[in-house]
Legacy VTK file of the C-alpha trace (Angstrom):
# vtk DataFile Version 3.0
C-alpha trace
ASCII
DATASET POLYDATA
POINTS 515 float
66.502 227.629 -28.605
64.025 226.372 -25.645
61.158 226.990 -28.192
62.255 225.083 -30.694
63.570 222.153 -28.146
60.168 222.321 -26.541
58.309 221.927 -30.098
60.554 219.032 -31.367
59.669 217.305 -28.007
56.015 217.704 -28.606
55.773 216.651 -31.662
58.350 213.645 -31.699
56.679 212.537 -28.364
53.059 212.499 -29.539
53.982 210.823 -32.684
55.768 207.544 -31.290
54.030 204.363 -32.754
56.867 201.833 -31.595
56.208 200.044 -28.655
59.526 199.234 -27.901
60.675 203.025 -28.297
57.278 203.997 -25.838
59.239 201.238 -23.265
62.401 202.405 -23.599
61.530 205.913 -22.638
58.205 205.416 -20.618
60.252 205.497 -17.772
62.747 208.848 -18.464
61.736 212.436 -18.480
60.534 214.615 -21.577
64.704 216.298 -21.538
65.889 212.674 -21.215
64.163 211.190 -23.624
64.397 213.907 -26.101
68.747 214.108 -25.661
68.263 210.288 -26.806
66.176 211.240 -29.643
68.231 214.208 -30.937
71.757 211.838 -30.576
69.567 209.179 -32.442
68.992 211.976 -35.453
73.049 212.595 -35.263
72.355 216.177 -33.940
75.348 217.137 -31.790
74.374 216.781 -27.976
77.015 216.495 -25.048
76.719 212.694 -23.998
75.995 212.308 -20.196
75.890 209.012 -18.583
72.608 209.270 -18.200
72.569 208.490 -22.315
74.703 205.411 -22.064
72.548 204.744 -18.678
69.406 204.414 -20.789
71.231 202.548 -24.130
72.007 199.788 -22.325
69.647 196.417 -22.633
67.608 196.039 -20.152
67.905 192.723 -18.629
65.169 192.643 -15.909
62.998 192.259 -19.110
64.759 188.271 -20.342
62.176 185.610 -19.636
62.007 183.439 -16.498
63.247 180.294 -18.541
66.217 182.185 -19.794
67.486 183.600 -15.988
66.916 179.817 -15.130
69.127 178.169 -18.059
71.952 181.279 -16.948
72.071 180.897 -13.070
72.195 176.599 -13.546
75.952 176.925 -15.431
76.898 179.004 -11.706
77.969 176.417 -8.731
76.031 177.095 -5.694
77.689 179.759 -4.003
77.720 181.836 -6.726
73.786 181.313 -7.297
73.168 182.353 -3.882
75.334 185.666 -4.256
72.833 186.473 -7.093
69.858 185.680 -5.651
71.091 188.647 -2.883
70.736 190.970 -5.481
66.878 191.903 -6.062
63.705 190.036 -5.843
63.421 189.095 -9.431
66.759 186.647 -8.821
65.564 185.829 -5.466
62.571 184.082 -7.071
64.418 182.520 -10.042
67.015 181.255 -7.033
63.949 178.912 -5.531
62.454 178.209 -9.040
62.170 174.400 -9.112
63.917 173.329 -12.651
66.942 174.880 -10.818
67.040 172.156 -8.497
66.276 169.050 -10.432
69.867 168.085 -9.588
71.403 167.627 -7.083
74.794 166.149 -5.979
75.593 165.389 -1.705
79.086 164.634 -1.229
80.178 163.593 2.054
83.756 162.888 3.631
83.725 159.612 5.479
86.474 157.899 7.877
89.772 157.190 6.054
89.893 154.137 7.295
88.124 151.163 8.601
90.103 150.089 11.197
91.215 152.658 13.818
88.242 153.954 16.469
88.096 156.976 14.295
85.383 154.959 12.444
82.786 154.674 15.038
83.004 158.791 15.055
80.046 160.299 13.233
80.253 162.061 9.777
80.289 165.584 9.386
77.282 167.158 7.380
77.802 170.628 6.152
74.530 172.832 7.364
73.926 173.914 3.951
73.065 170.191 2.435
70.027 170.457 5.560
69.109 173.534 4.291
68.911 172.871 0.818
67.367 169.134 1.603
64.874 170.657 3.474
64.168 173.261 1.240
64.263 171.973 -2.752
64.261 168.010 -1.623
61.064 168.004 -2.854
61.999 169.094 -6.764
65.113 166.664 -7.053
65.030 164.325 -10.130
68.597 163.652 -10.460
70.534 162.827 -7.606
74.212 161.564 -6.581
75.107 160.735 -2.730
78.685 160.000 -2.227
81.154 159.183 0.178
84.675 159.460 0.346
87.162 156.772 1.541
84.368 154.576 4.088
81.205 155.058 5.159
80.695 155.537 9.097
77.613 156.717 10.649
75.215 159.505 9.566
74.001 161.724 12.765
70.367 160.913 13.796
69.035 164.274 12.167
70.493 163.705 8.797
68.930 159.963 8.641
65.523 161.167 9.559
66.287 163.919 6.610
67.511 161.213 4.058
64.417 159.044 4.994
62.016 161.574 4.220
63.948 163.090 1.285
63.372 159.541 0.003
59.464 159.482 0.498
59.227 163.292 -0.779
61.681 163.244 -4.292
60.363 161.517 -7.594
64.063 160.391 -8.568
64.435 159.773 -12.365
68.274 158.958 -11.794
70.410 158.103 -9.269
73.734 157.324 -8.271
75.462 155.890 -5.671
79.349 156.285 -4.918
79.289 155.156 -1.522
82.991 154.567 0.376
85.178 153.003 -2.055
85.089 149.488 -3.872
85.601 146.970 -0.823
88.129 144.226 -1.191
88.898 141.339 0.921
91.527 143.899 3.251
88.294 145.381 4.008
86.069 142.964 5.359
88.025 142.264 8.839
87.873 146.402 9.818
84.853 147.921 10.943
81.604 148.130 8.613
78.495 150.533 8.695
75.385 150.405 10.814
72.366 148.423 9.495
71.058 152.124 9.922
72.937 153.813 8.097
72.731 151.390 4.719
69.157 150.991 5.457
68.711 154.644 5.088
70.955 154.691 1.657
68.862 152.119 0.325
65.330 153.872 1.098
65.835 155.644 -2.189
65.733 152.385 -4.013
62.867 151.184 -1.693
60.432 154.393 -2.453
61.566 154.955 -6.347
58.873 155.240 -8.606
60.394 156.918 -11.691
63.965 155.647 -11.448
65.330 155.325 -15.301
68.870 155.620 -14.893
70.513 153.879 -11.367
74.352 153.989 -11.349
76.041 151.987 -8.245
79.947 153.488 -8.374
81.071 151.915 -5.324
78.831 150.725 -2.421
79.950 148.318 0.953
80.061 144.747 -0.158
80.474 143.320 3.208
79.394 139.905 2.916
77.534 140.108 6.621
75.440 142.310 4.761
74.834 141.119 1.487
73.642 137.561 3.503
71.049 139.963 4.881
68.149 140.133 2.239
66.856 143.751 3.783
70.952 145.070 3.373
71.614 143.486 -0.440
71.217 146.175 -2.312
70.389 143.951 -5.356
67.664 141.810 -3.148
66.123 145.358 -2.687
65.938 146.492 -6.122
64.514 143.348 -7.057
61.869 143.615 -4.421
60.809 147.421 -5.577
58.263 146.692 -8.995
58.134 150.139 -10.049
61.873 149.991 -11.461
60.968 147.272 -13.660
61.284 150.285 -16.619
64.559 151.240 -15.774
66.915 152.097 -19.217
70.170 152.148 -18.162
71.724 150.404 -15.160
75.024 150.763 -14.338
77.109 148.204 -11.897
80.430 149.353 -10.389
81.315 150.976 -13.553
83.983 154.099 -14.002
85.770 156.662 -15.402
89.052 155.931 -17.301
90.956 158.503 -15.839
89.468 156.851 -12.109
91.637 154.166 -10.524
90.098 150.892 -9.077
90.381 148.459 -6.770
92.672 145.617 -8.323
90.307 142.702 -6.428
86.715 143.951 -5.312
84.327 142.100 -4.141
81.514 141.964 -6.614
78.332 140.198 -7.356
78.941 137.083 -9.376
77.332 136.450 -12.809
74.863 134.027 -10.958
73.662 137.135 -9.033
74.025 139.438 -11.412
71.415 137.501 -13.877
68.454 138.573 -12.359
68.641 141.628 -12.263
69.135 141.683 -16.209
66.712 138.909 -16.468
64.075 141.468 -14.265
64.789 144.817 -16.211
63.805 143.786 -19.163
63.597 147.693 -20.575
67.339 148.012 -20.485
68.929 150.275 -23.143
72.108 150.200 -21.788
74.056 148.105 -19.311
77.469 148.930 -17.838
78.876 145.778 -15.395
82.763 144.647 -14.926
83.973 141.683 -16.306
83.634 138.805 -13.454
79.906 139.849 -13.265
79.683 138.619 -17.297
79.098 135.131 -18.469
77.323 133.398 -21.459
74.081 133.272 -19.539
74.034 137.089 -19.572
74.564 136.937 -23.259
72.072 135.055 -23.576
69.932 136.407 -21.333
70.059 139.635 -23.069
69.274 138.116 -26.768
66.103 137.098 -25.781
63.047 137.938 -27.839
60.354 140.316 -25.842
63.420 142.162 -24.231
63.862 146.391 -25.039
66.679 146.325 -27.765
69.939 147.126 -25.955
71.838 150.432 -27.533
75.210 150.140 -25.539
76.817 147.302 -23.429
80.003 148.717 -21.313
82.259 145.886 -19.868
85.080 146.964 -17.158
87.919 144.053 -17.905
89.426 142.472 -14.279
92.179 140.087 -15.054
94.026 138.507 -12.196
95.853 135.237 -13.091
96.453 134.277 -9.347
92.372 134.727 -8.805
90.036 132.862 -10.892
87.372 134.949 -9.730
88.980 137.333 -12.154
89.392 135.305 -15.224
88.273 136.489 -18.686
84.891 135.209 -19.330
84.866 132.984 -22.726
82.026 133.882 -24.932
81.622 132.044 -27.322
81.410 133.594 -31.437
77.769 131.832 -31.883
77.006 133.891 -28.725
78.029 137.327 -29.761
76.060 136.689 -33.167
72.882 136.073 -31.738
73.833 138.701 -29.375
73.839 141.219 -31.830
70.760 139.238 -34.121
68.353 140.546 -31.231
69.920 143.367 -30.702
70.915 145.343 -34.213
71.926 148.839 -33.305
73.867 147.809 -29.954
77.488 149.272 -29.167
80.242 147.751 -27.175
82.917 149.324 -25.367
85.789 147.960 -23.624
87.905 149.696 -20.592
90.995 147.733 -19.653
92.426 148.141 -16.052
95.312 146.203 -15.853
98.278 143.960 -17.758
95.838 141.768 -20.154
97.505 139.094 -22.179
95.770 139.420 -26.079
94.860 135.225 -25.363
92.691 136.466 -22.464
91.017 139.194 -24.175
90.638 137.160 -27.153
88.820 134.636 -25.294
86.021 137.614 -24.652
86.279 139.239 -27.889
85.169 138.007 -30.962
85.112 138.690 -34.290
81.644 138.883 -33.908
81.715 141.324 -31.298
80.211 144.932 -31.903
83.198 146.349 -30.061
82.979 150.102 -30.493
85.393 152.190 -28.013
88.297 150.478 -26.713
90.333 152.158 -23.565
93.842 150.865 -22.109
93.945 152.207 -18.118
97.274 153.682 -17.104
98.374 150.532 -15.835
97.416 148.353 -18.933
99.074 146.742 -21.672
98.787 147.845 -24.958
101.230 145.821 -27.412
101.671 145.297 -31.296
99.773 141.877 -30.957
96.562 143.460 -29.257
96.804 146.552 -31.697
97.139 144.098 -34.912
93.993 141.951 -33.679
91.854 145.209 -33.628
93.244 146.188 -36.851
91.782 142.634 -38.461
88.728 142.533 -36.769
87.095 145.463 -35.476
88.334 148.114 -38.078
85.033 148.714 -39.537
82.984 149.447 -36.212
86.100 151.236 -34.152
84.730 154.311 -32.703
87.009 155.121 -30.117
90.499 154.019 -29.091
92.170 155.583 -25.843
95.808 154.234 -24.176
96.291 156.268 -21.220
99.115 153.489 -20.630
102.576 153.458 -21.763
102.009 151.072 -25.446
104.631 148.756 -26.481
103.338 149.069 -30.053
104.786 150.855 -33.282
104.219 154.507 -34.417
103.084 153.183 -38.045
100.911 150.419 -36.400
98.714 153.072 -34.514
98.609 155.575 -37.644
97.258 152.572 -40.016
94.291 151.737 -37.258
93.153 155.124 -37.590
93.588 155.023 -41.306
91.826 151.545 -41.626
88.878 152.984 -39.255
86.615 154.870 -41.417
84.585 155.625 -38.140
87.270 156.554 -35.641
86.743 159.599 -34.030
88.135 159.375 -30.721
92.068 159.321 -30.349
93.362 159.629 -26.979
97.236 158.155 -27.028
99.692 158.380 -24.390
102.625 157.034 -26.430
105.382 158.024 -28.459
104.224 159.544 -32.261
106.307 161.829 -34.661
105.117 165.265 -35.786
104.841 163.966 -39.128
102.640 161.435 -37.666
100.466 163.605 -35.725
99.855 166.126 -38.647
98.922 162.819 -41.042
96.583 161.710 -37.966
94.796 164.937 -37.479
94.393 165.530 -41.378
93.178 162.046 -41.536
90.181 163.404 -40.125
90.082 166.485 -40.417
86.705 167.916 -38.397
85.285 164.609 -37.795
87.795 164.167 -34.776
85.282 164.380 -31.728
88.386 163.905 -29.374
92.185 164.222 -30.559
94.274 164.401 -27.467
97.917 163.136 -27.579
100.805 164.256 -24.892
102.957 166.751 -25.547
105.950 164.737 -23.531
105.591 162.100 -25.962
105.347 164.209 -29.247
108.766 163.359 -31.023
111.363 166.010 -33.548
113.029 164.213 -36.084
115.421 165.196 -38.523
115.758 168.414 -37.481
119.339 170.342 -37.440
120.426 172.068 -34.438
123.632 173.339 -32.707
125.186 170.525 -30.373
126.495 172.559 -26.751
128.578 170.191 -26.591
130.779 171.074 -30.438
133.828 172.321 -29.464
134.720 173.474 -32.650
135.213 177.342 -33.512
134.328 176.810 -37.386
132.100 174.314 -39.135
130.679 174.330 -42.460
127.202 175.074 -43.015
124.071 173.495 -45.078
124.871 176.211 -47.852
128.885 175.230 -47.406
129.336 178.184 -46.055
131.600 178.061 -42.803
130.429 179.888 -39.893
130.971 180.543 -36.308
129.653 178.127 -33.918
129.734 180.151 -30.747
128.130 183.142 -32.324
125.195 181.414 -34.108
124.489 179.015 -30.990
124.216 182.180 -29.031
122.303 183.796 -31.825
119.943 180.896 -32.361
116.526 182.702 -29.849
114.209 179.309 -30.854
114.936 176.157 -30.158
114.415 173.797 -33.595
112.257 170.998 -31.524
110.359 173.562 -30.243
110.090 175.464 -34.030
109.070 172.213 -34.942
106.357 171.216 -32.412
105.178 175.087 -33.097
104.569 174.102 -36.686
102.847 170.790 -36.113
100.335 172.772 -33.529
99.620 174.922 -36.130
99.206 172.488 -38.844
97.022 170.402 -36.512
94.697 173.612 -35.542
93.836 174.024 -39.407
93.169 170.408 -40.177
90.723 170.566 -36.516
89.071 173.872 -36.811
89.897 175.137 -33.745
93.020 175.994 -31.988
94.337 172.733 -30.485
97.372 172.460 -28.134
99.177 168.473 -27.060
97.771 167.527 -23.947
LINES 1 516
515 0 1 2 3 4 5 6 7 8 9 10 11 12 13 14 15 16 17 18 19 20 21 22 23 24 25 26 27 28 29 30 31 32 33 34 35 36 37 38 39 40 41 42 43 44 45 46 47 48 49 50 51 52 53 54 55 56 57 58 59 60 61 62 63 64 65 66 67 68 69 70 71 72 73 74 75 76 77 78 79 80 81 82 83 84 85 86 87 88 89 90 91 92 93 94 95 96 97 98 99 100 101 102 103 104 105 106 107 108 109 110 111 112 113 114 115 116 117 118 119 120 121 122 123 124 125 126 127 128 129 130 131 132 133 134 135 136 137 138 139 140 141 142 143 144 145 146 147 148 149 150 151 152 153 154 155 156 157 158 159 160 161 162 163 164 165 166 167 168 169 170 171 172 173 174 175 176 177 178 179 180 181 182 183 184 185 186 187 188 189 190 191 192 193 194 195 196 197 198 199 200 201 202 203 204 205 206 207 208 209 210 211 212 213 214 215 216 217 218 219 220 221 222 223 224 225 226 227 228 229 230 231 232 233 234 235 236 237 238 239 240 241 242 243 244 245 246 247 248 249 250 251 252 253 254 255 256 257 258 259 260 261 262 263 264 265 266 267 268 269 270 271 272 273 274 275 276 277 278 279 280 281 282 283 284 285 286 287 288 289 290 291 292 293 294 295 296 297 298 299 300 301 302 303 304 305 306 307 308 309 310 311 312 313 314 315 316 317 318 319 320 321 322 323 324 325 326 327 328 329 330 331 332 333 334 335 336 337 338 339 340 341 342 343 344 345 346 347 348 349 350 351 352 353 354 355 356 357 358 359 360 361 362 363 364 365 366 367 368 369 370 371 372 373 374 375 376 377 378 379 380 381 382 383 384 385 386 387 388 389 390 391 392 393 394 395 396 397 398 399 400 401 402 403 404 405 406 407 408 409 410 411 412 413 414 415 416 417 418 419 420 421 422 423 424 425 426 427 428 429 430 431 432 433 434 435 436 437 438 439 440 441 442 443 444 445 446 447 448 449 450 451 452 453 454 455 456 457 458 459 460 461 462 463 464 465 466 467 468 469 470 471 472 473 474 475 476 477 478 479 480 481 482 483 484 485 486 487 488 489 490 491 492 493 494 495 496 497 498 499 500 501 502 503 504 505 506 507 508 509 510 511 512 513 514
């Protein structure tokens, strides 16, 4: 039996013309390689682990791009942990695509008023390291600050400063304290320092495409101050003359705002638009808009704009937070120059449909619409995009409580051959949410409705509260009502809702659940 095991391993071994097979047992000895062989054939050998050892993919052998793409989906922690493990993910740990971006988030003072303020923040030692040690390879960065910025220690400025010289930033965005109001402006504000060290990333950008300002400190001391105003300083830097996309105080819809912040007017805000003349897409709130802007942006020799966001303020006490009124000629011309461009809408507060209509216009290439939690979403405002923006609706979202029908929702979304974002936080049937979903079918990109407002009608059920002993049945039949409550292990709503989800799940492809 050695003899002939001896044999087939000399003459299997010498014979190998596969590459991979020569790789896959290079590294084992003749008796390893030739159990693998032999349980290969479907010879009966005992299986050691060895055999399963050696079956297994190698993964040492995956390319440095792929290791890359795998360790950037792990948050930071995690990526370090790995790199612990062997040299290989040591070096793919400092490989530079791997820190492109970058996000420093910061907890300042809670308030602006108690000494607390004048206390320094706290930076956690592993932002120096990391600054220090990948600052160089960062294209995409966000600094933010919770609550209101105080004062950086002396180290991290002198970091920040040179991080700024060292960096070539193709994005950037700035979330900075939170929006300042007018409650604001009497507590304490930050050190020339400390904003002058913010704004040395605008200062030294060269390759700045995409700049997003979520929240900075609109102090008015500072914004008098020509080396403080942010927007004095981006004006002053030439190199982000190509910048694409600029974003102004824009957010989220699930984010809450600032009912009154103090923001740039449309006087200040022109130019900046009339300087960036490469923008592809703009984001700004609504008392930053005005017909200039419009027009502004539908002049010939401008980039052609692909999406214009607009965050709607109305205050009626504060005419600083009126509704701009555009004008229809406006919006035409508007979209004349500028054929492929998008509009989308956020609401953040109670909005009479006379104040929004003074804004939007038949002519307007309103897109996505989104109602805030503490909107107003009635049948008027519901109707009015039913008649005129049917044909380019996109998106509609009402994270509010609507005052609208059922059947006035369901025939948007059948009169919007486009629509493929439904996000509603109001009351709809489950025959209503089955006809929505099949509406669409696949198309939906986003189909999220609450499963507190999902509604059971029409379905029978036993009452806890029937005191009778015998009723009469569907069939006629008369049967207990004790024993068939007790009997009764689903509840009908919930055999009902069951049957909607699963109704909803074939019409979507994919198993969906209410939100």
């Amino acid at each position: 039996m050695e003899r002939e095991s001896e044999e087939v391993s000399k003459g299997q071994l010498t014979d190998w013309t596969d590459k991979s097979q020569a790789q896959e047992y290079g590294s084992c000895t003749s008796d390893d390689a030739l159990d693998a062989i032999v349980e290969r054939e479907g010879t009966q050998s005992p299986v050691n682990n060895e055999d399963v050892l050696f079956s297994t993919p190698d993964f040492s052998q995956l390319p440095e791009v792929v290791w890359v793409e795998i360790m950037s989906y792990l948050p930071l922690h995690q990526q370090y942990a790995v790199s612990q493990t062997c040299q290989v993910l040591y070096e793919i740990f400092n490989h530079p695509s791997l820190w492109h971006t970058m996000k420093i988030h910061l907890f300042g003072c809670t308030d602006n008023y108690s000494h607390a303020f004048k206390s320094k923040i706290y930076i956690p030692n592993k932002y120096i390291k990391l600054v220090n040690r990948f600052g160089k390879f960062f294209k995409q960065l966000t600094l933010s600050v919770t609550e209101y910025l105080n004062r950086f220690p002396e180290e991290w400025i002198k970091i920040m400063q040179e991080l700024s010289k060292q960096c070539r930033l193709e994005r950037l965005t700035l979330e900075i304290g939170r929006l300042t109001s007018y409650y604001h402006i009497d507590g304490y504000q930050p050190s020339e320092n400390d904003i002058g060290t913010l704004l040395s990333f605008i200062q030294h950008a060269v390759r700045l495409k995409y700049f997003h300002i979520k929240s900075w400190p609109m102090y008015p001391s500072s914004l008098s101050n020509q080396d403080l105003n942010i927007f004095d300083v981006m004006l002053k830097n030439p190199k982000l003359e190509n910048l694409e996309t600029l974003s102004l105080f824009w957010c989220k819809a699930t984010e809450w705002s600032e009912r009154m912040p103090i923001l740039p007017s449309p006087e200040a805000t022109l130019p900046l638009i009339h300087n960036y003349r490469n923008l592809k897409q703009l984001s700004l709130r609504s008392p930053m808009l005005d017909k200039d802007i419009i027009l502004e942006l539908s002049k010939p020799g401008r980039c052609k704009l692909k999406l214009l966001q607009v965050f709607v303020h109305f205050t009626p006490q504060n005419q600083n937070f009126k509704i701009p009124e555009i004008a229809s000629s406006l919006w035409k011309q508007f979209v004349l120059a500028n054929p492929e461009v998008e509009m989308e809408c956020t609401i953040l507060a109670r909005t009479p449909h006379l104040e929004l209509a003074s804004m939007l216009k038949t002519e307007c290439p309103l897109t996505a619409i989104t109602f805030l939690k503490f909107s107003k979403c009635d049948s008027e405002i519901v109707s009015a995009l039913n008649d005129m923006y049917h044909k380019s609706l996109k998106k509609f979202a009402c994270y509010c409580d609507p005052s609208c029908k059922e059947d006035e929702v369901v025939s948007l979304a059948v009169r919007s051959p486009n629509l493929n974002q439904l996000v509603y936080h109001g009351s709809l049937s489950c025959e209503s949410v089955e006809r929505l979903a099949q509406l669409r079918g696949t198309f939906w990109k986003d189909f999220v409705i609450l499963d507190s407002c999902i509604t059971v009608q029409n379905v029978p059920s036993y009452d806890d509260d029937d005191d009778r002993v015998i009723a009469p049945g569907e069939d006629g039949q008369y049967y207990l009502v004790g024993i068939a409550r007790f009997h009764q292990s689903v509840h009908p709503d919930s055999q009902r809702k069951q049957e909607m989800q699963d109704k909803v799940s074939e019409a979507l492809g994919y198993k969906w659940k209410p939100a």
